[in-house]
Every structure is written in C-alpha cells, then in structure tokens.
Steps between C-alpha positions, in 0.01 A plus 500: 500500500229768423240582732152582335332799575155383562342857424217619265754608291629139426156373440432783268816437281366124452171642435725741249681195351096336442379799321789500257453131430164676371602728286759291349182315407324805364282473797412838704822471722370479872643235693388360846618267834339395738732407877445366790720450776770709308436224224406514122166287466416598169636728196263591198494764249247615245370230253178656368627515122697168531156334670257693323357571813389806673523381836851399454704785739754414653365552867206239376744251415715560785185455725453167357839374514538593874154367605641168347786499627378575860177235430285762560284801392610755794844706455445703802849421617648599180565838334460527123809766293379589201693762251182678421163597760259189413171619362227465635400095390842424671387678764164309538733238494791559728141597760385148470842335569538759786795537400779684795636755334522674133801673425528678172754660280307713262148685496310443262295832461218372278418135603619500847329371781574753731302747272179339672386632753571335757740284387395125391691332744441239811431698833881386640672485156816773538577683177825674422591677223768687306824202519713515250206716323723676244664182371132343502354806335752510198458140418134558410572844393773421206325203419178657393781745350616251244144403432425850358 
C-alpha cells in the first residue's frame, strides 16, 4: 500500500488536474480544491464560457461547493489551492468565508489580488504562494498561446 503525502504539493496537482479539465473545455485553465482535515471538500475549475457567467472562477465555485458541503458559510478551517492567484472578487470572497489559508501556484501579474495594497484578504487568512508555480504558469501561458 501507498502512503499519501498530504503536502501542498498533492493538493496543488489536484488543483492541476481541475484546471486542465478547464482547458479541455476551452475554459481559461485554472483549477481549484478546497481540504480540510487533509480531505478534498470540493474541486471546481473555470466555467465562465460554459456558464456564460462572469462570476464563474473556479475559487467561486469551489467556495460554494465547500460551504455546502460543510452546511455552512465559514471555511476558516479550510485552505483553498488554486493553480492561479485569485483576483481580487475571489478574494472578496475567500475574505467573507474566512477562509484558513490560500495557497497558490501561479501569479497572476495583472489581476492579482496581491497587487492591492494591502492584500484583500481576512485578517487570519495565511497566503502562500509559488507551488508548483511553473507547471501552473505554463498551463495559462500556452493556452493563451494557442489562442493567438
């Protein structure tokens, strides 16, 4: 039997596995999990050309899922792995669900919400960056390569 490496690298690589699911789908490909207690409560990738809907990112729908799951609006035992930094409306988001801890692959340099100043972010929410940030990075980057 294999034992599981609970680390942030795991979680990223399912986050990884999301964000493909999204570009298979012509969708910008970031992917996102959400764990707690070294469990996956919720997976989601992009869906905002699939739903026609702006607010469809995949840290917004993994927000929802999780909240559901749990039966409740507060993630603050939870940490959120997304392939890509969440701008800054997933931000505002991942602040109201106080959500534990952010841990991102990729920066995004133009839309990220670390570029505010200070970050949008709940008071004890821990952020860390830069996990598996070159596979994250050339998902986007070669998809919006193929696009040109």
């Amino acid at each position: 039997m294999t034992k599981i490496n609970f680390s942030d690298e795991y979680f990223m690589q399912q986050a990884l596995k999301e964000a493909k699911y999204a570009g298979q789908k012509d969708e910008i490909p970031v992917g996102a999990v959400v764990v707690c207690n070294n469990t996956i409560i919720s997976k989601a990738h992009n869906l905002t050309e699939t739903l026609g809907d702006v607010t469809a990112h995949a840290e917004m729908l993994a927000i929802t899922s999780a909240a559901e799951y749990l039966g409740g609006k507060y993630l603050n035992e939870c940490t959120l792995y997304v392939t890509l930094e969440p701008c800054v409306m997933c931000a505002g988001a991942l602040m109201w669900s106080q959500i534990g801890r952010i841990v991102f692959g990729a920066k995004d340099e133009k839309r990220g919400f670390m570029k505010q100043e200070p970050p949008v972010k709940h008071v004890k929410t821990q952020i860390k960056s830069e996990i598996l940030e070159m596979e994250c990075s050339d998902l986007v980057k070669n998809f919006f390569k193929s696009k040109r």
